[in-house]
C-alpha positions in Angstrom: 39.1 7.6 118.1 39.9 11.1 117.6 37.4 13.6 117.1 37.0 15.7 113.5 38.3 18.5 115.6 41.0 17.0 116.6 41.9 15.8 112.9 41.1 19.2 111.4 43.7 21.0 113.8 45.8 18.5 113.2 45.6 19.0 109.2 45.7 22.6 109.8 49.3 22.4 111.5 50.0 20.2 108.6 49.2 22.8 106.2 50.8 25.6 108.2 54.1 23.7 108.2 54.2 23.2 104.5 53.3 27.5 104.0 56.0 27.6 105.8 58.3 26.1 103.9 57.5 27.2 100.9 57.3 30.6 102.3 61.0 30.3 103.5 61.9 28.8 100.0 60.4 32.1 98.1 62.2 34.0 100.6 66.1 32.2 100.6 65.2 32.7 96.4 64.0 36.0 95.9 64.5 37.8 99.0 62.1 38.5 101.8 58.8 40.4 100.9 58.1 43.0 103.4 54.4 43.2 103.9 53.1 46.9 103.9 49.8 48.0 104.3 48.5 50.5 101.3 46.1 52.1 103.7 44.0 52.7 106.8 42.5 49.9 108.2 38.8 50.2 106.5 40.2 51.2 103.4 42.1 47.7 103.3 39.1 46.2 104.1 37.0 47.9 101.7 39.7 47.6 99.2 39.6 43.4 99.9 36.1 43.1 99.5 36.0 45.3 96.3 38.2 43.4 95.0 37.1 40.4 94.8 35.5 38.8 91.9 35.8 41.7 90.1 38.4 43.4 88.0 41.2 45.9 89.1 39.7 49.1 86.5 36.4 48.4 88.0 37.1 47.9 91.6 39.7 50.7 91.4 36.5 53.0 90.3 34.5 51.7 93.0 36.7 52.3 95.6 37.3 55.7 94.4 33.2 56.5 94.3 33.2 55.3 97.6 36.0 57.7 98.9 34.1 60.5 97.3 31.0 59.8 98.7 32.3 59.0 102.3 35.7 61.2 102.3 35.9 60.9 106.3 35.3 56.9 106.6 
């Protein structure tokens, strides 16, 4: 019997296969997306977490208090 490690990986490379595809699809249909960063490292973190579960005005605001307060992070 396998284990439910061995079933989990196995899902996983399920699931990785089908991004995949679907990835290549959106590509052939509207041309590849090149991914860019906006930022430095912790501002792309702090811009992640900022943003979640909250709304682009007030996380926009946020992050900009932050980089006022900490100009050198």
């Amino acid at each position: 019997m396998a284990s439910s490690r061995t079933v989990q990986a196995a899902d996983r490379a399920d699931l990785l296969e089908k991004v995949d595809v679907v990835a290549e699809r959106l590509d052939a249909h509207y041309g590849p997306r090149p991914l860019l960063p906006n930022n430095d490292p912790v501002a792309e973190i702090v811009s992640t977490i900022l943003s979640q579960h909250t709304s682009d005005i007030n996380s926009g605001r946020a992050y900009e208090s932050l980089k006022a307060a900490f100009p050198t992070w």
